[in-house]
FIMI-989925 format. One record per residue (C-alpha): z, y, x; residue number from 1. Coordinates in steps of 0.05 Angstrom, whole numbers. Example, Ala and Ser with C-alpha at 12.3 -4.5 7.8 and 13.67 -1.06 7.14 Angstrom:
# FIMI-989925
site w->156, v->-90, u->246, resi->1
site w->143, v->-21, u->273, resi->2
***
This chain:
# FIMI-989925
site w->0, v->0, u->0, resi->1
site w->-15, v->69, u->25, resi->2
site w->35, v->120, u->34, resi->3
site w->54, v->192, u->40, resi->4
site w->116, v->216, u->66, resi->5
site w->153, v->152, u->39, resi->6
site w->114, v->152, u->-26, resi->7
site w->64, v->112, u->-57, resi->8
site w->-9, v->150, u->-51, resi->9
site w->-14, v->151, u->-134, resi->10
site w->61, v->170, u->-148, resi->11
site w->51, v->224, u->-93, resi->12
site w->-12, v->252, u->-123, resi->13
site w->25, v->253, u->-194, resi->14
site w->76, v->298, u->-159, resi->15
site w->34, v->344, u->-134, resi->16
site w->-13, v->341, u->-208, resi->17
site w->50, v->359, u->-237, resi->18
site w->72, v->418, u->-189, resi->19
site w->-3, v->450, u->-204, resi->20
site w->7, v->443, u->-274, resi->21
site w->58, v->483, u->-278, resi->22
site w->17, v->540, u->-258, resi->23
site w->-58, v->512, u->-281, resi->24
site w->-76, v->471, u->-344, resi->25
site w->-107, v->400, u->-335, resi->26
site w->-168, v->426, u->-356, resi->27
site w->-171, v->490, u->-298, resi->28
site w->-150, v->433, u->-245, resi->29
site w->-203, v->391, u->-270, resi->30
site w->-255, v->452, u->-246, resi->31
site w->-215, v->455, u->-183, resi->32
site w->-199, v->383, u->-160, resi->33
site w->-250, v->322, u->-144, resi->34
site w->-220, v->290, u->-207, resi->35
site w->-233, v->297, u->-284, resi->36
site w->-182, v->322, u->-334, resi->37
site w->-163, v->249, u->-361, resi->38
site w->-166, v->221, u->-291, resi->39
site w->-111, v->280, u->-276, resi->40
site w->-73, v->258, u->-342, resi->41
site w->-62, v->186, u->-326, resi->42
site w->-39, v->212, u->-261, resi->43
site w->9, v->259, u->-296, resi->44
site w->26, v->192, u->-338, resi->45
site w->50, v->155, u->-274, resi->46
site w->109, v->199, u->-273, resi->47
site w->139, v->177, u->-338, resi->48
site w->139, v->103, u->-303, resi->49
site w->206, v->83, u->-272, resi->50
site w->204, v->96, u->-199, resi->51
site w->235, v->33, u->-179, resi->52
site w->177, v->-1, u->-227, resi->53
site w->151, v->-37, u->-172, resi->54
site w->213, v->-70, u->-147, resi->55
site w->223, v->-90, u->-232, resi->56
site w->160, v->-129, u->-236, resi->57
site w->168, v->-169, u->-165, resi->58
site w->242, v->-192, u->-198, resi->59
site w->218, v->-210, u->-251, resi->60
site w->148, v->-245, u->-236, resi->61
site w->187, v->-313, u->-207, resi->62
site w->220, v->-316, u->-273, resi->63
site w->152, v->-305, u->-298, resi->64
site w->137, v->-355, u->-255, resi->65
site w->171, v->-415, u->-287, resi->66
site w->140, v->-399, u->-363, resi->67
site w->73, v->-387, u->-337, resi->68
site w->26, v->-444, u->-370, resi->69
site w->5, v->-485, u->-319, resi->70
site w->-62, v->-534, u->-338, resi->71
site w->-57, v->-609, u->-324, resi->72
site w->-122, v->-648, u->-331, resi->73
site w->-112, v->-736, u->-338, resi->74
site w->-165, v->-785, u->-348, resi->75
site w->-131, v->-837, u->-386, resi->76
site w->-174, v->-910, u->-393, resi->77
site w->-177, v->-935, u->-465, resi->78
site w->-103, v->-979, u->-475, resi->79
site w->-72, v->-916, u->-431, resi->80
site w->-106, v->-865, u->-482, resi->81
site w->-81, v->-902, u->-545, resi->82
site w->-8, v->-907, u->-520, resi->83
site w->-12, v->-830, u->-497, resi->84
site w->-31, v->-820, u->-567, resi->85
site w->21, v->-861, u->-595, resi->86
site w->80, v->-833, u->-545, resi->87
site w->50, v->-756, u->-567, resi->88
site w->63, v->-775, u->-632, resi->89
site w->125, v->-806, u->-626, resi->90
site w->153, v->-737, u->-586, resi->91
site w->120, v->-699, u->-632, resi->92
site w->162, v->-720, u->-699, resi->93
site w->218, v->-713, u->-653, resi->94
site w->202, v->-643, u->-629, resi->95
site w->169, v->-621, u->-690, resi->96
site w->104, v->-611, u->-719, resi->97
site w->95, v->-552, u->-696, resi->98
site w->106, v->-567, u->-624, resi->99
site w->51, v->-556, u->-576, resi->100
site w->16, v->-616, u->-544, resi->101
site w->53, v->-588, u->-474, resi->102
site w->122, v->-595, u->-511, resi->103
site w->106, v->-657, u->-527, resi->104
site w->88, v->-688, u->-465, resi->105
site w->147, v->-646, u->-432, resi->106
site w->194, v->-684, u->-485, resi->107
site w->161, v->-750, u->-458, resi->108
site w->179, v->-734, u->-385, resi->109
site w->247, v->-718, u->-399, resi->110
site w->259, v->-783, u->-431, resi->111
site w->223, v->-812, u->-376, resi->112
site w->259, v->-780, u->-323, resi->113
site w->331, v->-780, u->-361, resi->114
site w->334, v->-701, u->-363, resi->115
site w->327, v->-661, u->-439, resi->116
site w->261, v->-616, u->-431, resi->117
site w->306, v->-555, u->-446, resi->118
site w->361, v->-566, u->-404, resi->119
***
């Protein structure tokens, strides 16, 4: 990331957007600057962000992390197909029939494995 004087580039440029416009509109820095009135905006907009936003979001992403869908792709012969399809069924009366075919097979694992899918 590129910074100025401690700063993030953007978050700097906002700052210095927002001194101007104290003294010029958005639309008379538009004419002035290299950048057009809603560019300057969204720039203005940064500022109502948290400043620590950055540091936020990489917390949070490795609990992200661990609900992110992650896609699984078996080839199952015939006999293995037709007890998968029994077992899914089986996990999904128990889980409900609402339960997504993930849930299901997460429900099968856990039995498998002795641990609850939601423990």
């Amino acid at each position: 990331m590129n910074y100025l004087r401690g700063q993030p580039v953007p978050r700097r440029l906002a700052e210095l957007v927002d001194d101007l416009n104290s003294t010029y509109s958005v639309d008379d820095l538009a004419k002035m600057l290299p950048w057009s009135a809603s560019q300057l905006q969204d720039s203005l907009e940064l500022l109502k962000l948290p400043a620590d936003l950055r540091d936020q979001l990489d917390k949070q992403a490795p609990r992200n992390a661990t609900e992110a869908p992650v896609p699984v792709t078996v080839v199952l012969l015939g006999k293995e197909h037709e007890q998968f399809e029994r077992a899914m069924a089986a996990a999904k009366c128990e889980v409900g029939k609402d339960a997504r075919k993930g849930q299901c097979l997460a429900e099968i694992c856990a039995a498998y494995t002795g641990s609850r899918a939601n423990a």
